[in-house]
C-alpha positions as CSV (number, residue, x, y, z in Angstrom):
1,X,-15.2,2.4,-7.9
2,X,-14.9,-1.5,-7.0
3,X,-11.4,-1.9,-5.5
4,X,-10.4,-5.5,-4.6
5,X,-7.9,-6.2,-1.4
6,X,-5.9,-8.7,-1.4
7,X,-4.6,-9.3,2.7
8,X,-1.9,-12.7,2.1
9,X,0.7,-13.3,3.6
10,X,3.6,-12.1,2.3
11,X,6.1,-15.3,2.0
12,X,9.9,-15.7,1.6
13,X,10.0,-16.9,-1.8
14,X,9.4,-14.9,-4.7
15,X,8.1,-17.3,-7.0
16,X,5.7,-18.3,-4.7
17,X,4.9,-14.9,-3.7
18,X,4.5,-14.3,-7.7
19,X,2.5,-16.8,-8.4
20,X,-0.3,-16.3,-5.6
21,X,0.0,-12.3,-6.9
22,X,-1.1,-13.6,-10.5
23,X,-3.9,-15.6,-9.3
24,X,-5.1,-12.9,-6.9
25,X,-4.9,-10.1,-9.6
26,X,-6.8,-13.4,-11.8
27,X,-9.5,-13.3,-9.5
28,X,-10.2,-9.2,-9.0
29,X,-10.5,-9.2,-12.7
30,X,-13.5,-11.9,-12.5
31,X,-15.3,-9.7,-10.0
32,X,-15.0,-7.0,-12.2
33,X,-12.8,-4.8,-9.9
34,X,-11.5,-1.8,-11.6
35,X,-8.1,-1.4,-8.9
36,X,-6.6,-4.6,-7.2
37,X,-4.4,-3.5,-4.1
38,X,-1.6,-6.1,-2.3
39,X,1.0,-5.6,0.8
40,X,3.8,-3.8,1.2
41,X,6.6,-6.6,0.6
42,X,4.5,-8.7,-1.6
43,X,8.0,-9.5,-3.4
44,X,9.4,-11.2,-0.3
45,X,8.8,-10.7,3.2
46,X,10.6,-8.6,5.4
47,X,12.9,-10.5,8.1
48,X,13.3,-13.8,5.6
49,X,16.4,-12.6,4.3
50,X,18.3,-10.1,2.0
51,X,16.4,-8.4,-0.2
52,X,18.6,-7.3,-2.7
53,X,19.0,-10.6,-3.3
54,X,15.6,-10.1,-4.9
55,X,15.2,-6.9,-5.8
56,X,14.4,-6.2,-9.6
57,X,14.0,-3.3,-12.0
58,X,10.9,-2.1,-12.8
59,X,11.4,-3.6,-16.4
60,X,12.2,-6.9,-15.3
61,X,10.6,-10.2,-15.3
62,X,8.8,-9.8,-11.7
63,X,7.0,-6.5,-12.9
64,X,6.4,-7.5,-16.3
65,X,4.4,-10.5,-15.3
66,X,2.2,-8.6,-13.4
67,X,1.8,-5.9,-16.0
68,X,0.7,-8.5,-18.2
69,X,-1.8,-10.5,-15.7
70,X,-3.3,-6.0,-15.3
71,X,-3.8,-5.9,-18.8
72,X,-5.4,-9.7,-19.1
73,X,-7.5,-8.8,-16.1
74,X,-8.3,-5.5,-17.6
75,X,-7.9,-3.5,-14.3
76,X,-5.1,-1.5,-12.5
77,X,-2.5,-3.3,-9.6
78,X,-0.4,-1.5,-6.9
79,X,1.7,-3.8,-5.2
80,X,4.6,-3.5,-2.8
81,X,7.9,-5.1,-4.3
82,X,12.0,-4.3,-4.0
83,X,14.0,-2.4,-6.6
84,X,17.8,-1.8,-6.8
85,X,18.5,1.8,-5.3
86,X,22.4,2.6,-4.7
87,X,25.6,1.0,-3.0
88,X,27.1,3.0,0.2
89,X,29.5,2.1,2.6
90,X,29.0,1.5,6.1
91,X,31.6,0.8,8.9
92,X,34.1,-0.5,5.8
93,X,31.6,-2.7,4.5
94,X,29.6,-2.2,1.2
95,X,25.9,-2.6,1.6
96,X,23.7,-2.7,-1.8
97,X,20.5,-0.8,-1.0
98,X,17.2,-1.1,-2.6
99,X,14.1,1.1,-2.3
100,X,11.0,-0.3,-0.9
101,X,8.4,0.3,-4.1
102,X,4.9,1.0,-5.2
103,X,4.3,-0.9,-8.8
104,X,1.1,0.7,-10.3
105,X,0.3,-1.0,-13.5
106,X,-2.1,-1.8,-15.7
107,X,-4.7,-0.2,-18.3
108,X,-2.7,2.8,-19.1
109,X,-1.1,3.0,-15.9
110,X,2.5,2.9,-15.1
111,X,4.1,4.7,-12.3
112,X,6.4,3.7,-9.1
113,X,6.7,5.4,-5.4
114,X,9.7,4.8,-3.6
115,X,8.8,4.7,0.2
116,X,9.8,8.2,1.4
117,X,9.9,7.7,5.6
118,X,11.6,4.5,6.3
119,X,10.8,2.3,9.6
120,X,13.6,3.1,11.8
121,X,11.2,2.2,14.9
122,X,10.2,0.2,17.6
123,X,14.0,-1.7,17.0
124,X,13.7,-2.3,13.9
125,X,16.0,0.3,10.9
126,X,15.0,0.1,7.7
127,X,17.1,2.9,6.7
128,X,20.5,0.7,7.0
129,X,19.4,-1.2,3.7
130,X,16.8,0.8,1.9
131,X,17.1,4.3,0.7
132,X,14.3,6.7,1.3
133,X,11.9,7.8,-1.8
134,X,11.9,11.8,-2.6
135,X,9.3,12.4,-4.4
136,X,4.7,11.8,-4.2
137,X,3.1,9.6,-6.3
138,X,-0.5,9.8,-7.6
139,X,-1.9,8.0,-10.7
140,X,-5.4,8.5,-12.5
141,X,-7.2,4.9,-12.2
142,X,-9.4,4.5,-15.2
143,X,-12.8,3.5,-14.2
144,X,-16.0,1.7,-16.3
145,X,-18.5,3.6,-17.3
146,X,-17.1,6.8,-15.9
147,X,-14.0,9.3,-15.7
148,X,-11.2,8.2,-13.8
149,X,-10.2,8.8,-9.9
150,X,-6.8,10.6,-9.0
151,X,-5.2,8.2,-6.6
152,X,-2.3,8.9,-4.0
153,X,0.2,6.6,-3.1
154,X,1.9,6.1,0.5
155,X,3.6,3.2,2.3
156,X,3.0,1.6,5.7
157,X,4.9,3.9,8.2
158,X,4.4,7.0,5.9
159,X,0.9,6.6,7.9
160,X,2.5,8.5,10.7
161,X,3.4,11.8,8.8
162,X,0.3,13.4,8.1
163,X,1.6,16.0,6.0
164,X,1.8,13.8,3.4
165,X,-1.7,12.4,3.2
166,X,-3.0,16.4,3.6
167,X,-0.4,17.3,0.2
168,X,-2.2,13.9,-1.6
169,X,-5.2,16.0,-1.1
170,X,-4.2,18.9,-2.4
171,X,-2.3,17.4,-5.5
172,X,-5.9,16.1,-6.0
173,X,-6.2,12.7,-4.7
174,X,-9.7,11.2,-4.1
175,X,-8.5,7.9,-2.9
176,X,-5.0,7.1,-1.4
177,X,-3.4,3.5,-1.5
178,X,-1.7,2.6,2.3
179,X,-0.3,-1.2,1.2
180,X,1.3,-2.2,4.5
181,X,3.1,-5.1,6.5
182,X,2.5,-3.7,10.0
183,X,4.7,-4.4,12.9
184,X,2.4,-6.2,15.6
185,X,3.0,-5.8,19.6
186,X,1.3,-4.6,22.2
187,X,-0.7,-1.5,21.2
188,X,0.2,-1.5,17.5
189,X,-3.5,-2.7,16.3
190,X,-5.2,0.3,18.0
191,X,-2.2,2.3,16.6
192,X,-2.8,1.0,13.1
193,X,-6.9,1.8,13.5
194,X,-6.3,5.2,15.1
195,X,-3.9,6.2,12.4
196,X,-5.2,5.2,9.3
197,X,-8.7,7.4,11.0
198,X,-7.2,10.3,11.1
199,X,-5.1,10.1,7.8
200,X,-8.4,9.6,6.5
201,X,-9.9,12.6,8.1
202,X,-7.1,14.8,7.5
203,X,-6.9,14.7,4.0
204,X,-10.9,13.9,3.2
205,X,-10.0,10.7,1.1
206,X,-11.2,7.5,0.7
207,X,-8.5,5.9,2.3
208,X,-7.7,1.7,1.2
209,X,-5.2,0.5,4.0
210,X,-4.0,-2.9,2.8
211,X,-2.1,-4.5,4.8
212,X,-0.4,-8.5,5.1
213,X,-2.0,-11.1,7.0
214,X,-0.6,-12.3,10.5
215,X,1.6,-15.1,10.3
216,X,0.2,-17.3,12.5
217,X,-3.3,-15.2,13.0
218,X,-5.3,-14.4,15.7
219,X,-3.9,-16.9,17.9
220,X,-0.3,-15.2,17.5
221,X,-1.8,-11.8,17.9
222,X,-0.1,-9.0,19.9
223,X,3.4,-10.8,19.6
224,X,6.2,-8.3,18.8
225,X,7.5,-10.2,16.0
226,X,8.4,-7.5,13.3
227,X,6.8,-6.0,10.0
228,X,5.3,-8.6,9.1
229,X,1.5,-7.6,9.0
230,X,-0.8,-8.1,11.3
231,X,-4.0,-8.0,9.2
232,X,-7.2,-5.9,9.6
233,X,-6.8,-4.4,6.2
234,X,-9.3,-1.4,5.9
235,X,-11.6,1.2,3.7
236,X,-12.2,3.9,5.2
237,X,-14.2,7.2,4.7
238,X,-13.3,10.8,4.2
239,X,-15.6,11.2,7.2
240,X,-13.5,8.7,9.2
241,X,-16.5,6.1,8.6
242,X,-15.0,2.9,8.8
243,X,-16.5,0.8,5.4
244,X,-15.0,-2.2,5.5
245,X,-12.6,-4.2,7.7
246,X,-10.4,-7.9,7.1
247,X,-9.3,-9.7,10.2
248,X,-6.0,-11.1,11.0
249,X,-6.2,-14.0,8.5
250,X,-5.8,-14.3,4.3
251,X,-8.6,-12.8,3.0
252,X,-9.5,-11.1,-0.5
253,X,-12.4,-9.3,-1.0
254,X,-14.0,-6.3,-2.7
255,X,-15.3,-3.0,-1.9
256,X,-17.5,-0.7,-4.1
257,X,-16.4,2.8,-3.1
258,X,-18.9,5.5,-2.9
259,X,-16.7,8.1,-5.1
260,X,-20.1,10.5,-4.9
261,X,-20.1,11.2,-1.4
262,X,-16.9,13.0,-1.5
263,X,-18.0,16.4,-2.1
264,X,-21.1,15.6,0.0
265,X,-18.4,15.6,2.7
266,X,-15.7,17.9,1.9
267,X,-18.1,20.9,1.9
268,X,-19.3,19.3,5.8
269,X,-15.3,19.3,6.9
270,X,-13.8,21.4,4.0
271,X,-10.5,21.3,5.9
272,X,-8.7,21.4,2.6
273,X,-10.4,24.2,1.8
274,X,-9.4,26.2,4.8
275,X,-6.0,25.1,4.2
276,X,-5.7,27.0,0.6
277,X,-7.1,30.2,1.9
278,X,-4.8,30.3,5.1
């Protein structure tokens, strides 16, 4: 399975965000990638503005562009965008909230996740405009030349909840998406490194961590400056083996996953396994 990673950085405007999305996905479809994955917030980044004054439907024209560029490329996307969610009413004010989405498009595919554990942390509440996804998300990535994978979907600080990684598993994901606009600071790159390990490890996935560049790079690396991203976009092994690793700049390249190892090394750490007969 060739999966292509696309680490930008996310910007404030969506037509310009748009347009480098179409000639990323563009790209992966010349490299004969079979799954193209983007940020978290590829729509518009977080901190440069509202973003209901943004957020679209899955049927309009934001979406539809890129399920047209999928099907030209003839290859799946998953991309983080903004869609409208509800209206609430908070201290006497209304406040239109959106949910912070999955898109997964593209030869036969079609499916959303709604980002289920928001990022009220380290100062920053996501909850007080975004409403929190209910429900898992998995799609079945058609591959060439061979059946196609189950793939789990999860969102940036879902990273810290590992139950939901382990119930991917057991759904009967093979590969779990992780796009991402990680906050930087002090710490948070061993954080993101350590986590994104172990998620790996407990659910005995192929795990594709895709996360925005840092504004700035290396040079403004370890700043607390928000969700932003702060690169080092990953692939990573059910075994915890780390495949492949991005800095902190732009970057897009692709990975060929070794799908075949997997039952190589769920019956080494059938933890999965153990779990069903508990």
């Amino acid at each position: 399975m060739r999966i292509s990673i696309v680490q930008r950085e996310n910007l404030e405007d969506k037509a310009e965000n748009l347009e480098a999305i179409l000639e990323a996905i563009d790209r992966a479809g010349r490299d004969s990638a079979d799954l193209v994955v983007f940020p978290e917030a590829s729509m518009k980044a977080f901190g440069s503005g509202r973003l209901d004054t943004v957020a679209e439907p899955l049927d309009g024209d934001f979406a539809e562009q890129i399920r047209q560029a999928a099907d030209r490329a003839g290859l799946t996307v998953v991309l983080g965008m903004f869609t409208p969610a509800d209206t609430v009413e908070v201290d006497g004010k209304k406040i239109n909230r959106i949910h912070n989405t999955l898109l997964a498009t593209g030869r036969g595919v079609e499916a959303r996740y709604d980002k289920i554990r928001l990022f009220d942390a380290f100062g920053f509440r996501e909850s007080d405009t975004v409403a929190p996804g209910s429900e898992l998300s998995l799609i079945d990535v058609p591959l060439t030349g061979a059946p196609s994978i189950r793939v789990g979907l999860a969102t940036c600080f879902d990273v810290r909840f590992p139950e939901q990684f382990v119930e991917l598993a057991e759904k009967g994901a093979d590969v779990i998406l992780l796009p991402a606009a990680w906050n930087d600071g002090p710490g948070k790159l061993p954080q993101w490194r350590t986590l994104t390990a172990a998620r790996a490890l407990d659910s005995t996935t192929f795990l594709v961590a895709v996360d925005a560049a840092r504004p700035g790079g290396a040079k403004k690396a370890g700043d607390a400056e928000g969700p932003t991203g702060i690169g080092h976009s990953a692939v990573i092994g059910p075994d915890g083996q780390l495949l492949a690793e991005a800095g902190y700049e732009p970057q897009q390249f692709s990975v060929d996953v070794p799908l075949d190892d997997l039952v190589r090394i769920r019956k080494q750490i059938p933890v999965l396994e153990i779990r069903s007969s508990e």
